[in-house]
C-alpha positions as CSV (number, residue, x, y, z in Angstrom):
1,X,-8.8,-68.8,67.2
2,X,-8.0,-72.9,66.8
3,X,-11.2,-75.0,66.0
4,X,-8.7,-78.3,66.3
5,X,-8.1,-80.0,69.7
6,X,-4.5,-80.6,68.7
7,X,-4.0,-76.5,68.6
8,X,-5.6,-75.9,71.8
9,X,-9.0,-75.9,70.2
10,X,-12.4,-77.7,72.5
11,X,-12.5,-81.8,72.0
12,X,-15.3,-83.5,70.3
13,X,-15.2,-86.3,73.1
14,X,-13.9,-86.1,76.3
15,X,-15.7,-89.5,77.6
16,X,-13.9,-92.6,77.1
17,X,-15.6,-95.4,75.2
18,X,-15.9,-99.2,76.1
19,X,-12.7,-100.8,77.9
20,X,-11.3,-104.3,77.0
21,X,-12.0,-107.2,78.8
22,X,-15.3,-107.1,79.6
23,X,-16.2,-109.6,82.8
24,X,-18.2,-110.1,85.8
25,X,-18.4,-112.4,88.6
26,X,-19.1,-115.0,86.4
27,X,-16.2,-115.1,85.1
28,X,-14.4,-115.0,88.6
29,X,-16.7,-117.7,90.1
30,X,-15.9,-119.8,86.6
31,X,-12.5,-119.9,87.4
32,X,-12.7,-120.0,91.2
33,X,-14.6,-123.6,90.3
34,X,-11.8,-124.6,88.6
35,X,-8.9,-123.4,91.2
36,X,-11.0,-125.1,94.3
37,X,-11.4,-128.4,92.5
38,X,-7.9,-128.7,92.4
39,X,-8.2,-129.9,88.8
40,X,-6.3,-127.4,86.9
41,X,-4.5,-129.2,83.8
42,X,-6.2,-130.4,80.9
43,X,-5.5,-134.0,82.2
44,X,-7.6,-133.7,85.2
45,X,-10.6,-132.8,84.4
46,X,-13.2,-131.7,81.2
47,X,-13.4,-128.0,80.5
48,X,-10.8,-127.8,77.9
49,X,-13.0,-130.6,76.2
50,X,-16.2,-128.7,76.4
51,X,-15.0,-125.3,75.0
52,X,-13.5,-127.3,72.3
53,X,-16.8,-128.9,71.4
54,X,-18.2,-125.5,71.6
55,X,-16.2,-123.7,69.8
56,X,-15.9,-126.1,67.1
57,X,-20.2,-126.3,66.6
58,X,-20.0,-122.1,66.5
59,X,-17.8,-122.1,63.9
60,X,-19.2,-125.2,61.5
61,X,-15.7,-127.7,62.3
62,X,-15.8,-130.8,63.0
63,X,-12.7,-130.7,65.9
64,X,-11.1,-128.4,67.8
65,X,-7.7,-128.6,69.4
66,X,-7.3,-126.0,72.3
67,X,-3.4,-125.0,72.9
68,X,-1.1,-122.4,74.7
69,X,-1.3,-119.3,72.2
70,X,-2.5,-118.4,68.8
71,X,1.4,-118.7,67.3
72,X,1.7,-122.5,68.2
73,X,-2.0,-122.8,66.9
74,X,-0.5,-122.0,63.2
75,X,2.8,-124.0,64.1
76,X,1.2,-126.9,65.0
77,X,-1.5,-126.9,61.7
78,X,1.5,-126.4,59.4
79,X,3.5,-129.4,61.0
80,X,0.1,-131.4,60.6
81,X,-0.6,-131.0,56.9
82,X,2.9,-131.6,56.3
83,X,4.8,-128.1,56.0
84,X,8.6,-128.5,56.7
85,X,12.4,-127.7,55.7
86,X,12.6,-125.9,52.4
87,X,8.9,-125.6,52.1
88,X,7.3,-122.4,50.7
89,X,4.1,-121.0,52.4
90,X,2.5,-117.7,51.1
91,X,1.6,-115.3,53.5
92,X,0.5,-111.6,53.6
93,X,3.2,-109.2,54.3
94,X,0.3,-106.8,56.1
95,X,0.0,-109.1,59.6
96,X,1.1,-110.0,62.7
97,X,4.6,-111.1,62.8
98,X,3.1,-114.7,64.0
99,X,1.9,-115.4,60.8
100,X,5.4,-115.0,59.4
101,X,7.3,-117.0,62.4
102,X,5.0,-119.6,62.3
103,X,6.4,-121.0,58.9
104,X,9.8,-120.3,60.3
105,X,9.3,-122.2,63.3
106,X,8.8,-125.0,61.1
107,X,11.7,-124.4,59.2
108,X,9.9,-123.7,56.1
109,X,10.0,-120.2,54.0
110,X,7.3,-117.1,54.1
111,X,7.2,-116.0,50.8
112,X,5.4,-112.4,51.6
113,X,2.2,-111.2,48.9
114,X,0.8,-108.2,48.5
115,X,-2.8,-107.2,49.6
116,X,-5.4,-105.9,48.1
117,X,-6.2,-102.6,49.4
118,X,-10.2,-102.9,49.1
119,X,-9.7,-105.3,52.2
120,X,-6.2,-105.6,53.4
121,X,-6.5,-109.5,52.9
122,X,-3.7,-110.9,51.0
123,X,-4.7,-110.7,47.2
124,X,-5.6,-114.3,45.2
125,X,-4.3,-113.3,41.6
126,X,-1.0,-112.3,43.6
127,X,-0.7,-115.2,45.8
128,X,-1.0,-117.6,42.3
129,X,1.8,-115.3,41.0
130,X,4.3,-116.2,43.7
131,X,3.7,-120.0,43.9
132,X,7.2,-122.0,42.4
133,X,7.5,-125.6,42.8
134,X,8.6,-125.3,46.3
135,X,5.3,-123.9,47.3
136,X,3.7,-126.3,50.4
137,X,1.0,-124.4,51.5
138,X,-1.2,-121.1,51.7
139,X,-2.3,-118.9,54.9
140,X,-4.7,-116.2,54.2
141,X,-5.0,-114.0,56.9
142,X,-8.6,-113.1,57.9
143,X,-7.0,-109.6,58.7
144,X,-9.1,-107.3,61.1
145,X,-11.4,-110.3,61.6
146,X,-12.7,-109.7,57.5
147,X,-12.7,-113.5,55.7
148,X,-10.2,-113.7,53.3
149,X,-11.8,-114.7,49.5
150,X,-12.4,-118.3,50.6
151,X,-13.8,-118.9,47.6
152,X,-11.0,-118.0,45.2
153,X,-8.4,-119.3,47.2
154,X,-10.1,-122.8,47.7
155,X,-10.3,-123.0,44.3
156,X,-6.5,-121.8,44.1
157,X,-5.3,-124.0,46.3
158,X,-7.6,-127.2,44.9
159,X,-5.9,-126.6,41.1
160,X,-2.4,-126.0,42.7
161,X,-2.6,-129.1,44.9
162,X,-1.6,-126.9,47.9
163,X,-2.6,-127.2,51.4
164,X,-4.5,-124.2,52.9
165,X,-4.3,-123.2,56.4
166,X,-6.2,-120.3,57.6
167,X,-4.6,-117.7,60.1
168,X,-8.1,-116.4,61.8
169,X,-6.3,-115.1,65.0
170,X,-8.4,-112.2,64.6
171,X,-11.5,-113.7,63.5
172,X,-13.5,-115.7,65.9
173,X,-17.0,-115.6,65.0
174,X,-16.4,-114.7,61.6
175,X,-18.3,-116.5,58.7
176,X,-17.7,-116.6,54.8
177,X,-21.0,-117.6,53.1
178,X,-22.9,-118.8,56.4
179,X,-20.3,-120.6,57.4
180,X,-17.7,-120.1,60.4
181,X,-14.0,-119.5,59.1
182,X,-11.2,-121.7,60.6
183,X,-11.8,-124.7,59.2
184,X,-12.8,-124.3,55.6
185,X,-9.3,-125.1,54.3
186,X,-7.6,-127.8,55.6
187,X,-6.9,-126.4,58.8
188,X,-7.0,-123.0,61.0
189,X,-5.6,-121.0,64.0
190,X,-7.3,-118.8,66.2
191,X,-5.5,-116.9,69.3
192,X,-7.4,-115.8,72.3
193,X,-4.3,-113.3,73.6
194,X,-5.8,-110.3,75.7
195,X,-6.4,-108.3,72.7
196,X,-9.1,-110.6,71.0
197,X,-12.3,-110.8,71.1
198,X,-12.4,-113.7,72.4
199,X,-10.1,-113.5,75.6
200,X,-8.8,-115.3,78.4
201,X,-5.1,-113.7,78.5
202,X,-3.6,-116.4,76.2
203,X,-4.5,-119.4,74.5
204,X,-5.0,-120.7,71.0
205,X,-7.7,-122.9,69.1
206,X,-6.7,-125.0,66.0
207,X,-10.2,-126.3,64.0
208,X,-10.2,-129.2,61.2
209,X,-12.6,-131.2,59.7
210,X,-10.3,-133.9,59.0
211,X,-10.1,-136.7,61.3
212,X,-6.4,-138.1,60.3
213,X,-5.2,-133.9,60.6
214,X,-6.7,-133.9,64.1
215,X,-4.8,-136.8,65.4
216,X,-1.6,-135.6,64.3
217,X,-2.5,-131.8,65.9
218,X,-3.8,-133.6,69.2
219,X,-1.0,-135.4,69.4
220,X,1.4,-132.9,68.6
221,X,-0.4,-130.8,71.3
222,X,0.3,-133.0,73.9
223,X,3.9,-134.0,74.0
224,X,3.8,-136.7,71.0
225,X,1.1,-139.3,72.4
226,X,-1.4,-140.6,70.2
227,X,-5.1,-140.9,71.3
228,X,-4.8,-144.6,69.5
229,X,-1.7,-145.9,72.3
230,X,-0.3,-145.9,75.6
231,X,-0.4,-143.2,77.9
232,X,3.3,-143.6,78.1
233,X,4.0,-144.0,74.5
234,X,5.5,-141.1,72.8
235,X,5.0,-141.4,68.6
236,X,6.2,-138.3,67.4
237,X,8.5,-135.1,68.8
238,X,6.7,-132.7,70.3
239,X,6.2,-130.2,73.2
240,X,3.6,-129.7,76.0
241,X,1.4,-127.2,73.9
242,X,-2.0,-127.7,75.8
243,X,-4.5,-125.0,77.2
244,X,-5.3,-125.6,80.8
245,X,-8.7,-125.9,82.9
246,X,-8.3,-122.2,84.4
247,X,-8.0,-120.8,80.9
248,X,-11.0,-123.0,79.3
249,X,-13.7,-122.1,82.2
250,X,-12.8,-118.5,81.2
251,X,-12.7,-118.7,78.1
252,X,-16.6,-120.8,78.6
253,X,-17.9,-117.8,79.8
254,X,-16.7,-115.5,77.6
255,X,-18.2,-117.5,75.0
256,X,-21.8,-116.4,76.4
257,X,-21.3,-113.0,75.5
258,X,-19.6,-113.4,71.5
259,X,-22.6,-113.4,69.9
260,X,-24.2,-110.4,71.5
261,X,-20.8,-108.6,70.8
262,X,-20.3,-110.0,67.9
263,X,-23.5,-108.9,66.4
264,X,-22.8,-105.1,68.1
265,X,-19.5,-105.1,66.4
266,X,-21.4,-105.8,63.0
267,X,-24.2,-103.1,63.6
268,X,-21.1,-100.6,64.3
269,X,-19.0,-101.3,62.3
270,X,-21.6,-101.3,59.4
271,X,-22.9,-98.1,60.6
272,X,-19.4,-96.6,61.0
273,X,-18.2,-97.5,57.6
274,X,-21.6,-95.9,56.0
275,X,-20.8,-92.5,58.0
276,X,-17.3,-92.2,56.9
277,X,-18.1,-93.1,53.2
278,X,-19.6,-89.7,53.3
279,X,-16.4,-88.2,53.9
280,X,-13.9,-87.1,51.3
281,X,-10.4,-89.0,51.7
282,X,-12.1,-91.8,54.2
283,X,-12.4,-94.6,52.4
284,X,-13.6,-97.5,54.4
285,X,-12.4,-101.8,54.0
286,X,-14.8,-103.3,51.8
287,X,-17.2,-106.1,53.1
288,X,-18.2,-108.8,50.2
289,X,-21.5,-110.0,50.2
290,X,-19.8,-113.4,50.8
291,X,-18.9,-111.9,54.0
292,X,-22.3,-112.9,56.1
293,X,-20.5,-112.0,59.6
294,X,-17.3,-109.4,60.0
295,X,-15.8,-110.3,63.4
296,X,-14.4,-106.9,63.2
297,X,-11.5,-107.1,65.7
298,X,-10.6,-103.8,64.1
299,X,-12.3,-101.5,62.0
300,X,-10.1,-99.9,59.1
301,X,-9.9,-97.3,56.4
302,X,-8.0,-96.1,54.0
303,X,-6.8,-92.3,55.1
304,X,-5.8,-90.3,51.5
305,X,-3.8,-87.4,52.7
306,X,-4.5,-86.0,49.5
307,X,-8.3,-85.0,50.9
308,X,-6.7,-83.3,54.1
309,X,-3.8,-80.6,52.4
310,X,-1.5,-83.2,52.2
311,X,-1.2,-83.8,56.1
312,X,0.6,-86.9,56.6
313,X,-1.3,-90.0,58.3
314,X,0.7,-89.8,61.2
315,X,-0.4,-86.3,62.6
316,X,-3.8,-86.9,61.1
317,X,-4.0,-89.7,63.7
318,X,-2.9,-87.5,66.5
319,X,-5.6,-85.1,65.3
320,X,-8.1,-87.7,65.7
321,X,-6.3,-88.7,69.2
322,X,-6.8,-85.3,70.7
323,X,-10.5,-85.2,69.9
324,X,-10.9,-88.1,72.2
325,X,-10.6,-90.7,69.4
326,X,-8.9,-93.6,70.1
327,X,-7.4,-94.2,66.7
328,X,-4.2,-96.0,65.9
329,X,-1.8,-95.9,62.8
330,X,-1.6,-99.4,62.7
331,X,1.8,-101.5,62.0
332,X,4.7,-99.1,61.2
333,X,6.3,-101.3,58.4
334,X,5.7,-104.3,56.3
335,X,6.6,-107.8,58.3
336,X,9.9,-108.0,55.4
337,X,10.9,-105.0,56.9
338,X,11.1,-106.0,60.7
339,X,14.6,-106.4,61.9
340,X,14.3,-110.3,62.4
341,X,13.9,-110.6,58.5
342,X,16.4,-108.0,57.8
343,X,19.2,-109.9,59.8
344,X,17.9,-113.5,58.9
345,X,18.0,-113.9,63.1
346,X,16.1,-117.0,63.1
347,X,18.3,-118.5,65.4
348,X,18.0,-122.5,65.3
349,X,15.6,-122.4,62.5
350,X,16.6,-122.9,59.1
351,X,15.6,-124.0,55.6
352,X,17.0,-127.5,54.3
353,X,18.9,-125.8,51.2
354,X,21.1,-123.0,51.5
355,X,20.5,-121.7,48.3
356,X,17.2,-120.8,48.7
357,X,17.7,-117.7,50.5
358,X,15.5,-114.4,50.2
359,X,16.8,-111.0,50.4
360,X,14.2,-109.6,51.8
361,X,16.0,-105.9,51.7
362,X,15.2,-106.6,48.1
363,X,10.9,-106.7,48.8
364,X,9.0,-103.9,47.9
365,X,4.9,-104.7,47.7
366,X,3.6,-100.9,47.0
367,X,-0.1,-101.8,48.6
368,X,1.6,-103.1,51.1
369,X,3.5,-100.0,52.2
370,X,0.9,-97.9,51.5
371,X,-1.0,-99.1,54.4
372,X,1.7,-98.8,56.7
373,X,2.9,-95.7,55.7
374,X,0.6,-93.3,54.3
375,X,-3.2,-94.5,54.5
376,X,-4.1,-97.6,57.7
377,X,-6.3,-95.8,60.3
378,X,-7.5,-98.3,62.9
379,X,-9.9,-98.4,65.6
380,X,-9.7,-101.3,68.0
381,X,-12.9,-104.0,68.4
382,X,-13.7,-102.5,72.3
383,X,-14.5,-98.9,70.7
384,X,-17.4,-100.8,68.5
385,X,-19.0,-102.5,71.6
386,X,-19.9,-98.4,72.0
387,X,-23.4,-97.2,70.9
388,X,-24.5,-95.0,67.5
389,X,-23.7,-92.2,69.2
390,X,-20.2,-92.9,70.0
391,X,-20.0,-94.1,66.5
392,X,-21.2,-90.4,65.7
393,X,-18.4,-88.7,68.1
394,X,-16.1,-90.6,65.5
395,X,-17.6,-89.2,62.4
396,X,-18.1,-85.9,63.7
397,X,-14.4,-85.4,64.9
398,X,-13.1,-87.1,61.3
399,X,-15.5,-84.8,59.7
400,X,-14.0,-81.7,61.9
401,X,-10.2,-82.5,61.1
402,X,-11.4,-82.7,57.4
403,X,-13.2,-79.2,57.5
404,X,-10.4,-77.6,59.6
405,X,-7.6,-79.1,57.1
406,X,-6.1,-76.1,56.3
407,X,-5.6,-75.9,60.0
408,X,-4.0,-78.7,61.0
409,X,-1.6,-78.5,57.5
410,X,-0.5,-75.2,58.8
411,X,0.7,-76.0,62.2
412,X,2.0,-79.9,61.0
């Protein structure tokens, strides 16, 4: 008889667990306000100002520039601290392809570095391998909503005489050493896309503490003006990038729930990595002690088939699936490997110097692939707003799959 859900065997869980977004009428009535005022662009009236202040003060910056999405947020901060044609900036090849476009959009070069596999952040002793004399800048990805070794690549980036610019998409409430993330390099880019856990469908934050870098971003936010001159004076080419009043009273009222669920994301995702540690072939993302507050927009571990007969990750995943798990196998390649690399389709955006062109058919980062291919197991940030015991329905069903190997191997 089958013990597994996946061969017609009973399910560990057959109740779902937390949805994504959480709202109430609060949130409706917040942006009603704004819709029956008639104010609705950033021009008009002061929400957008507000959550900036806010946000900035939760996360230890001294500015905040709201904008239209959490890719512009990274464009914009490159183009401020100078990032352009034929520049290098080093970025992790285990993220969002945003990261990656950002630098294109700016008609610079990513130059893709491994990670290290205890955290999935992009590695510091790789990154100083891969700088050349073209290297501009560095983004550390604060992957999963896990601070990137701020420490080491401050220091990096200090001897180097690089800029660093923090891609914390996923990381909004996050803190390295008591301090919020996003603005401990030069500059940083949140997004607050539906996925996030800080949502209000789209939208993106850029922080600084640096009053000449927050000009330029404010500026280049809003088509080119400059806080310092004329309405109608345009001092440098750029686009309408700004957030608007509907987005900012949502986004207000979601901030009145981050800490709670910011704080239940820490109990379980603490609790959930301490449970799987007990398992053979789970191996848990590592949290530093420099790490005061994991935003956890995902929780991740390390799957070694190894443990479990050899079954690949995939059907391991769809193991955990029919137990009523909501696991996911994460990205499917390595950003180098996306078409849009492959083909060099970067359509009106290119490098000043033809010779410096990457074959990135050519990249192979093994820790990188790993994750991708054989060992990333994710669980989205909604399933940790769930209780212990939902944390438990994961462990137990991991725990089954592991028992009931020989199983699963059999029928793969």
């Amino acid at each position: 008889m089958p013990h597994l859900a996946i061969n017609g065997g009973p399910v560990i869980r057959t109740k779902p667990f937390p949805t994504w977004p959480v709202y109430s009428e609060k949130d409706a009535q917040a942006v009603g306000e704004v819709i029956l005022s008639g104010n609705w662009g950033h021009n008009t009236a002061k929400r957008v100002e507000t959550f900036q202040d806010r946000f900035a003060e939760y996360h230890n910056a001294k500015h905040a520039i709201c904008v239209t999405n959490g890719t512009t947020a990274l464009v914009l901060a490159l183009q401020s601290v100078g990032v352009g044609p034929g520049d290098e900036v080093l970025v992790p090849a285990y993220t969002f392809i945003a990261t990656a476009a950002a630098v294109l959009m700016v008609n610079a070069v990513p130059v893709f570095v491994d990670i290290d596999p205890a955290t999935y952040n992009m590695d510091p002793a790789k990154a100083e391998a891969a700088i050349t004399p073209r290297t501009k800048a560095i983004m550390p990805v604060h992957f999963a909503g896990l601070p990137a070794d701020m420490d080491r690549f401050t220091d990096l980036a200090r001897r180097r005489n690089l800029m660093l610019v923090e891609d914390a998409a996923q990381a909004h409430g996050a803190q390295w050493n008591g301090r919020g993330v996003g603005a401990i390099g030069q500059m940083g880019g949140f997004s607050c896309q539906s996925s996030k856990n800080l949502n209000s469908g789209e939208g993106g934050i850029i922080l600084t503490n640096d009053d000449e870098l927050a000009k330029v971003a404010r500026s280049l936010s809003n088509c080119g003006r400059s806080e310092d001159g004329l309405w109608y004076g345009h001092y440098r080419l750029a686009g309408n990038h700004r957030m608007t009043e509907l987005q900012a009273a949502l986004l207000l009222a979601q901030m009145d729930r981050l800490d709670e669920q910011t704080a239940r994301r820490n109990d379980s995702g603490d609790y959930l990595t301490s449970k799987l540690r007990e398992i053979d072939g789970v191996e848990p993302t590592v949290r530093g002690p420099a790490v005061t507050r994991h935003a956890y927009h995902l929780h991740i571990f390390r799957y070694k088939s190894d443990a479990f007969g050899g079954v690949p990750k995939k059907r391991f995943v769809e193991a955990l699936q029919a137990e009523g798990i909501p696991a996911s196998p994460g990205y499917s390649m390595p950003l180098y490997q996306q078409p849009v690399f492959i083909l060099k389709n970067f359509g009106s955006y290119r490098h000043s110097d033809a010779s410096h062109d990457i074959d990135y058919t050519s990249l192979h980062l093994p820790e990188t692939e790993r994750a991708c291919f054989e060992e990333a197991v994710w669980f989205s940030q909604h399933v940790l707003l769930g209780s212990r015991s939902d944390m438990d329905d994961i462990v137990r069903a991991i725990a089954k799959i592991r028992e009931r190997r020989a199983e699963l191997a059999k029928t793969e």
